[in-house]
N, C-alpha and C positions, 0 to 999 in steps of 0.2 A: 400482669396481675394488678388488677385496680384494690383502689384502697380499702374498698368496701370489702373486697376478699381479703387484702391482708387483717383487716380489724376482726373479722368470720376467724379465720384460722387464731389467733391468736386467743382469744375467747372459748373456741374448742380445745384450743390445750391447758388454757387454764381449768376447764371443768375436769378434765384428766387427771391433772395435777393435782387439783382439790380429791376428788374423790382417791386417790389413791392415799393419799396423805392421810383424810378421813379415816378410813377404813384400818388401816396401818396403825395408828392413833389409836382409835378404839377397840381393838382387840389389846394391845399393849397397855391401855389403860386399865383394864377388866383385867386385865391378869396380873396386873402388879396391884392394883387398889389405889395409885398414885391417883388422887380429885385434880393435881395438876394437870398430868397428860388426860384425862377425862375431860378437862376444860380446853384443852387445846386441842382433844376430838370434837368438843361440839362447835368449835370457832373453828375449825377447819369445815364441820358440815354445812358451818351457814357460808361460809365460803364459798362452798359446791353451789348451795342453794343460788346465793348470789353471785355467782359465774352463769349460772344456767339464766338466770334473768339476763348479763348482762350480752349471753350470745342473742337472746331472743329482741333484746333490744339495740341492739347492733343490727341484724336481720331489718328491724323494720324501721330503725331512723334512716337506713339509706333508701327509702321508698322517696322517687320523686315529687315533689307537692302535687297538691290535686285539687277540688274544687273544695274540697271541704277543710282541707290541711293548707293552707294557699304559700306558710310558710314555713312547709315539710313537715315531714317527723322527726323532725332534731331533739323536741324533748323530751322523745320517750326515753333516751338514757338519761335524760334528770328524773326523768319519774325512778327508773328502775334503779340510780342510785338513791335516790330518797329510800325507798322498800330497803336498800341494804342497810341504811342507815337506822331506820328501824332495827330491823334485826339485830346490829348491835349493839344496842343500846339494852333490849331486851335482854342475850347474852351476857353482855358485859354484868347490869344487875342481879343477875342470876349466879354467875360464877362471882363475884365481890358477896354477896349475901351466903352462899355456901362456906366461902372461906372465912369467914367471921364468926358463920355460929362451930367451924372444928376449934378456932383458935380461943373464942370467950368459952364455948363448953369445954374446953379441955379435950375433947374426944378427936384426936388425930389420924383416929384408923392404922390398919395395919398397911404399911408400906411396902414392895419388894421388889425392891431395884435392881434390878440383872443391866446383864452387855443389849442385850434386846430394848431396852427401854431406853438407854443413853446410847443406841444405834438409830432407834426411829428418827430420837430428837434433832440428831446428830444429821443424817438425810432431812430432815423434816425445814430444817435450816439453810441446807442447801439448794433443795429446791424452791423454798421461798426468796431465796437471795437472788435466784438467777430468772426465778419467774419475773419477781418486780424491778428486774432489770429490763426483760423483754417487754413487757406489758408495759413500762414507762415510757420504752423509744418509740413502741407504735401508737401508745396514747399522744406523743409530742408530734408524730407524723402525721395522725390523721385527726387530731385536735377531738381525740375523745372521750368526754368525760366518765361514760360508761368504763371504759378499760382504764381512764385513770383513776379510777375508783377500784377496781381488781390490783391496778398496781397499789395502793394504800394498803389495800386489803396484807395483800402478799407481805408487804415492808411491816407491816403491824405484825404478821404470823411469826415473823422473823426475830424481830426484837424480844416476843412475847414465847417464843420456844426456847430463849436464851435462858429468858428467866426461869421457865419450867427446868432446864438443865441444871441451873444453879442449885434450885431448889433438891433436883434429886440426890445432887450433890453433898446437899446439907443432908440428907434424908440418910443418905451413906457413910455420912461420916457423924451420926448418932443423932442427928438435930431433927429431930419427926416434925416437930411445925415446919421447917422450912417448906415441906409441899404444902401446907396451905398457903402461905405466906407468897410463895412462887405463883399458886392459885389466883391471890389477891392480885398479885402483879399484872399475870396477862388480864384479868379484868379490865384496870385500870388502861391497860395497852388497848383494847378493845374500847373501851368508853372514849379513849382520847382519838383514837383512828374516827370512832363516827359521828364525836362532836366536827374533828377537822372537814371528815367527807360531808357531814349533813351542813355546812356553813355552806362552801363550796357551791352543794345542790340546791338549796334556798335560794343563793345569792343570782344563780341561773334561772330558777323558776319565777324569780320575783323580779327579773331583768338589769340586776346592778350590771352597771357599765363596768369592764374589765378597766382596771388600773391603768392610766398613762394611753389608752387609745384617743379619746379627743384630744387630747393634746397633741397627740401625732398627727392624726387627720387635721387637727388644725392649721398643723405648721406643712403639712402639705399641699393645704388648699392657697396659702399664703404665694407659696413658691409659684404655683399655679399662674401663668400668665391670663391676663384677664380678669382674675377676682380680684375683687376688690375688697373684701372684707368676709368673714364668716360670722353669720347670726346664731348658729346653734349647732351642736354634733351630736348625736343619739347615738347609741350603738347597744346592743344586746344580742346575747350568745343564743341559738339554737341548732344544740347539737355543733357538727362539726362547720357549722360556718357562723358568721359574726355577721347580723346585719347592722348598717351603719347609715345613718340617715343625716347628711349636709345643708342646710341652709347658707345659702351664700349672699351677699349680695356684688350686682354687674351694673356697669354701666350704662345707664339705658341708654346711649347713644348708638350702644351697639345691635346692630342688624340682628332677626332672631336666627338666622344662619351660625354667625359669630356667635352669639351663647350659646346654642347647642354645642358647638366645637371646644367653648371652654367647658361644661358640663362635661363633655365623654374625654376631652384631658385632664379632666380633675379624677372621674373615675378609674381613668388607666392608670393616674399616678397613686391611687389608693391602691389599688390592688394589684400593685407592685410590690407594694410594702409590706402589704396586709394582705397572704395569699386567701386566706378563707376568706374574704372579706366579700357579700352583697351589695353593691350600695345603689342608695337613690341620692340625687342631688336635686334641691330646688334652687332658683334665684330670683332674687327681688332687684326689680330694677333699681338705683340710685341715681339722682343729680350728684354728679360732681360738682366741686366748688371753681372748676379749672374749666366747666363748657361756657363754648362760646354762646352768644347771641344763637349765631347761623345754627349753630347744632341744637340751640334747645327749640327753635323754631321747626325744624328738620325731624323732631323728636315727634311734637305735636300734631304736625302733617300725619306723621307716619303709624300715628297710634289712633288716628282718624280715616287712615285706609285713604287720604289723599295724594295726588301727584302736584308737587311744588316744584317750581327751580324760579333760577333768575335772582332770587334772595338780594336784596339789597337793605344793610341795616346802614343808618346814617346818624347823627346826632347833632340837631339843629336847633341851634340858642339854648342850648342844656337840656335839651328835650331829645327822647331815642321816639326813632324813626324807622319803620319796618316795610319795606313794598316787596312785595313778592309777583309770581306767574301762577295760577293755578287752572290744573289742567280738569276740566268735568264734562261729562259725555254732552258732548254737542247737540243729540238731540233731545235735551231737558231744556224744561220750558225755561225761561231766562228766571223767574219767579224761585222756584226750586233749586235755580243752581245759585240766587243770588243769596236764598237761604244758609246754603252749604257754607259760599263765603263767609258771610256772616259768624255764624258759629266759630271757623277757623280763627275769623279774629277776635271776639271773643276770647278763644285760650289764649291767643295769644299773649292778649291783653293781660291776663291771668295771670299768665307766668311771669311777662316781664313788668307787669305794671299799670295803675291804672291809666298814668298819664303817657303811654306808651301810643303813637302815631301808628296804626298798623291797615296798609292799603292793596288792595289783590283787583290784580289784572285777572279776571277770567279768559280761560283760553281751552279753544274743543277738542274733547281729548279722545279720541279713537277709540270706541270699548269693543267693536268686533272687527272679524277681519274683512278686509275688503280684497274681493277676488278682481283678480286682473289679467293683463300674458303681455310676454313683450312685445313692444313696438319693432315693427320693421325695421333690418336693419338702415335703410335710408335714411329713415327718423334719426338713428342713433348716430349716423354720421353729422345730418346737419345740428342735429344738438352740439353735437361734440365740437363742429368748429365754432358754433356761435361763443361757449364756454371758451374756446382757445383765444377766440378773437377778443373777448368782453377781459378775460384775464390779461393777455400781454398789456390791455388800456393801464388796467391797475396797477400794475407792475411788481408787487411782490409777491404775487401766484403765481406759479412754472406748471408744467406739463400736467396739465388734465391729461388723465387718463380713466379707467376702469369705468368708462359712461355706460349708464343701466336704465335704459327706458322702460315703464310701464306704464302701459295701457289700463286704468279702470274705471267702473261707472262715473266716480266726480270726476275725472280728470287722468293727467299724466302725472306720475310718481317717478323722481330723477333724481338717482342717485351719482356722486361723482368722486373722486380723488384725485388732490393736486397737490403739490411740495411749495414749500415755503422754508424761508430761512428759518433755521433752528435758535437762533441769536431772537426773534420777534418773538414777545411776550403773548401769552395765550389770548390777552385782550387784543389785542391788533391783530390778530389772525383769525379774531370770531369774527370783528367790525370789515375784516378784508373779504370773507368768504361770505358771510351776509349780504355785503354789494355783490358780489356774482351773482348769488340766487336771485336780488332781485332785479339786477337787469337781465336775467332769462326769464323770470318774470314777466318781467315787464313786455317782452319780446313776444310773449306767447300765455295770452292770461291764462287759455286752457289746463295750463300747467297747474296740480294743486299744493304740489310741496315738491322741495328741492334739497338736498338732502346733502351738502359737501364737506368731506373727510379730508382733512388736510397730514400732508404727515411731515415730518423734518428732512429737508434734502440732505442726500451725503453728498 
């Protein structure tokens, strides 16, 4: 059974419940002449009334969003508690004004109190008690304010048939105002029920943030690996879910792969917490105060859609110093690409400074593919020694292996794999595998790139 049917079911037995109590009430009212139990017949019937709204509006806040509703019908049970909230307010003045003018006129009416009328009250209590017990666990189950408003309702009938008891009581034991007086009472229970319910329904319809939630989304986003900081939490109730809106700010250093992954762990850790909880998450990029040179440089390539490597920052005579590689489609005219550079430094200069040295090696950057098919394998064997032979020269290269010859329009594409000691630094084993490629090079100019993967010997 989904929720939507338990919040259905529940709302159908309170209409049950109200009407039978109603009905119950008002014949025992009419036959005794108590204005008491009359007024806790007609705050029972608005009861029913407001039960029947609040099955119709259960029905159709579970309708899923549409084009026109985009964020559901969650408030039609704020509308349809506001309507109750009317209503008792209306009630409550009506039964408070009745019982004022028996008590200032004097005129108390004739009373007559039987076992029938301290039996209704007497049920009339108990099932109020047990209703706004049920109607409370499934209003906390399924977070809704519709049935949490039925259970007010019910807890209000309760207290407020106590005092009609009292009063009959008075009424028994010689005291004839006590039923107005009991009268006054459930009023006063009635007017306090729908100032509580109509705050409640306001505070929803006008989207006050529930108590203590940003504060919790905040300290969750903190835990949050990756954020760095939260700029804002929004959150507001419709119907049975919360939606909640995060502003964060990230690292810009970080790739937009990585923010996306801290984004949807920030969301999985919300509505962990927060089962009803929708959320959306934005993020603003940040400088850290702890990036490097390399990385704020890496930043600005990458938010320019350029390909950089080779970075070399340097600091000469108290002057910073910036050389980079930068990779742009080979066949742009030298004009066009010397532009591209230019702007690149440019930012650079930007970020780090005016008096900032910032110099780019252009270099042709592949933008389509180029179709090829391997080279025979005879080619690939004398490749292969020529590599075997040019590395034992060198000597800290071992075993070329995995030789991959390609055949395409500019030339031959060779790729290769060889071992090296694990002790040589990444720099000696770039400067070592460089000299192979280019005494294969050099060997065979046809060749147009040489491509060698060096890995750690065991």
């Amino acid at each position: 059974m989904t929720m939507q049917d338990v919040k259905q079911q529940a709302a159908l037995g309170s209409i049950a419940a109200s009407g039978g109590l109603t009905l119950a009430k008002l014949i025992v009212g009419l036959l005794s002449g108590s204005l008491a139990v009359l007024s806790e017949a007609a705050h029972s019937l608005l009861d029913l009334a407001a039960t029947v709204f609040t099955y119709f509006a259960v029905r159709i806040s579970g309708k899923p969003a549409d084009q026109e509703h985009q964020y559901g019908h969650g408030k039609i049970e704020s509308m349809a508690a506001l309507a109750e909230t009317a209503l008792l307010f209306v009630l409550s003045a009506l039964v408070i004004l009745k019982a004022a003018e028996r008590l200032v006129g004097g005129a108390t009416g004739a009373v007559e109190v039987g076992v029938a009328t301290f039996a209704v009250m007497v049920v009339s209590i108990a099932v109020d008690f047990f209703r706004a017990r049920l109607l409370s666990r499934v209003a906390q189950q399924t977070s809704s304010q519709a049935l949490e408003a039925d259970a007010l309702h019910f807890g209000s009938d309760m207290w407020s048939s106590l005092a009609v008891l009292v009063g009959l009581g008075g009424v028994a034991l010689g005291f004839p105002r006590a039923d107005a007086v009991a009268a006054g009472v459930v009023g006063v229970f009635v007017c306090l029920a729908g100032w509580r319910l109509g705050k409640r329904t306001i505070d929803t319809l006008t989207d006050v943030a529930p108590a203590g939630v940003a504060e919790q989304v905040t300290a969750i986003a903190h835990r949050t690996p990756g954020v760095v900081g939260v700029d804002r939490v929004r959150a507001r109730p419709a119907g049975t879910v919360l939606f909640i809106d995060v502003a964060t700010t990230i690292s810009r250093t970080l790739p937009l792969e990585r923010v996306a992954r801290v984004e949807a762990d920030l969301i999985r850790a919300i509505r962990a917490e927060i089962k009803q909880a929708e959320v959306t998450v934005t993020s603003r990029p940040l400088a850290l105060d702890n990036e490097t040179v390399l990385e704020r440089v890496m930043v600005i390539a990458r938010n320019r859609g350029l390909a950089v490597h080779h970075v070399t920052v340097q600091a000469v005579s108290g002057k910073q110093s910036v050389s980079l590689d930068l990779e742009i489609d080979g066949d742009l005219p030298l004009a066009a690409a010397h532009d591209i550079a230019s702007g690149l430094e440019a930012a650079i200069a930007e970020e780090l400074g005016a008096d900032v040295e910032v110099e780019t090696h252009i270099e042709p950057l592949q933008v389509k593919d180029d179709a090829g098919h391997d080279a025979p394998a005879g080619r690939v064997a004398v490749v292969q020694a020529v590599l075997a032979e040019l590395a034992a020269v060198q000597g800290p290269i071992r075993d070329v292996h995995e030789v991959r010859v390609r055949e395409t329009h500019d030339g031959e594409i060779i790729n290769f794999h060889c071992t090296v000691e694990p002790t040589l630094s990444v720099y000696d084993v770039h400067e070592r595998v460089d000299e192979l490629e280019r005494g294969l090079r050099r060997r065979w100019p046809v060749i147009k790139r040489v491509i060698g993967h060096a890995e750690p010997r065991r």
